[in-house]
One Martini backbone bead per residue (centre of mass of N, CA, C, O) as a GRO file, in nm:
protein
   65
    1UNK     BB    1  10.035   8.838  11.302
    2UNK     BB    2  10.017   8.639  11.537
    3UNK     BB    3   9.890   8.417  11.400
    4UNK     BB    4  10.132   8.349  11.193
    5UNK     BB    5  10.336   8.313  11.441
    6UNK     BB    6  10.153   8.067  11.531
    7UNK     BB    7  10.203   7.883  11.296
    8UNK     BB    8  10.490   7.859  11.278
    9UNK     BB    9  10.579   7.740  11.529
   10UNK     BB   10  10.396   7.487  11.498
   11UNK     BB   11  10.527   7.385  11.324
   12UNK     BB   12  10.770   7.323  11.398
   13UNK     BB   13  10.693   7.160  11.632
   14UNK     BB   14  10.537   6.944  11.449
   15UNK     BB   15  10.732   6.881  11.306
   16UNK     BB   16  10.983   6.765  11.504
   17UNK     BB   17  10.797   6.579  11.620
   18UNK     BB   18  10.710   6.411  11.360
   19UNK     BB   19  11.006   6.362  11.212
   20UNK     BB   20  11.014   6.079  11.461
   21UNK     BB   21  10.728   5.949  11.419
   22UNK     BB   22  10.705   5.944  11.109
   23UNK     BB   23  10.677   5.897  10.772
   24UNK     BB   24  10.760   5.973  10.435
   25UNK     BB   25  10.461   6.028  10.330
   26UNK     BB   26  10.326   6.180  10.540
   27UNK     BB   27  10.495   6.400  10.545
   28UNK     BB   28  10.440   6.485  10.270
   29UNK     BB   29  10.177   6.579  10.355
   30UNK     BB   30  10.215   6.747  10.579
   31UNK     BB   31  10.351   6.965  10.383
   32UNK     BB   32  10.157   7.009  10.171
   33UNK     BB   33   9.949   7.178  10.386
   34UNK     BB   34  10.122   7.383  10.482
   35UNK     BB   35  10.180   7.515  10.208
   36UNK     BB   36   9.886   7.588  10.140
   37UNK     BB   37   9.848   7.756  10.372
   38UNK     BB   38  10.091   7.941  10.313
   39UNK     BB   39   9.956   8.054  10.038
   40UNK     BB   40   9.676   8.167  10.156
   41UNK     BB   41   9.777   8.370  10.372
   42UNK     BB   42   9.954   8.557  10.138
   43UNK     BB   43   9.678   8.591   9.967
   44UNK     BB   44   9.544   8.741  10.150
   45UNK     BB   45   9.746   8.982  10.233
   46UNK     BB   46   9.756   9.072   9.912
   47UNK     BB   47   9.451   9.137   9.902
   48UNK     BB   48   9.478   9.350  10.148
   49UNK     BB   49   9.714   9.550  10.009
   50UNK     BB   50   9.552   9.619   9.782
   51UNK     BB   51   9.323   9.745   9.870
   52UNK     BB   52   9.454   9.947  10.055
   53UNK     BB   53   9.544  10.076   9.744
   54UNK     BB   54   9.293  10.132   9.665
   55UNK     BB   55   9.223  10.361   9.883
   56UNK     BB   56   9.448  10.565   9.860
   57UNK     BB   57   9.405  10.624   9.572
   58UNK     BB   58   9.079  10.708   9.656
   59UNK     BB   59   9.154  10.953   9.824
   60UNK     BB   60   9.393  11.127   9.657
   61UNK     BB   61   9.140  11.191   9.389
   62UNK     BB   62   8.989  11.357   9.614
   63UNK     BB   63   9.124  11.574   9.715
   64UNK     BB   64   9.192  11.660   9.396
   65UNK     BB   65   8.893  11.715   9.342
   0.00000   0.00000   0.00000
């Protein structure tokens, strides 16, 4: 979580400062980065609650059995 949240800020303050040293080229460059990284933590993300559900669903079935 903390990690996320420190990717955020980062992005955040590192836009804003090449914001204003880059061309709009490598902009486009660097915001397609940041969104493939940020498509890639949200797929692990939903991989980790995925999984975490097929846990308890599998926890359930024993209890139950």
């Amino acid at each position: 979580m903390c990690r996320n949240i420190y990717y955020l800020v980062l992005g955040v303050v590192l836009g804003t400062i090449l914001g204003f040293l880059v061309c709009d080229d490598t902009k486009k460059k660097i915001t397609k980065a940041i969104q493939n990284k940020a498509k890639r933590l949200s797929g692990c993300v939903r991989s980790s609650s995925e999984k975490a559900e097929e846990v308890m669903d599998a926890v359930k079935n024993a209890v139950k059995g």
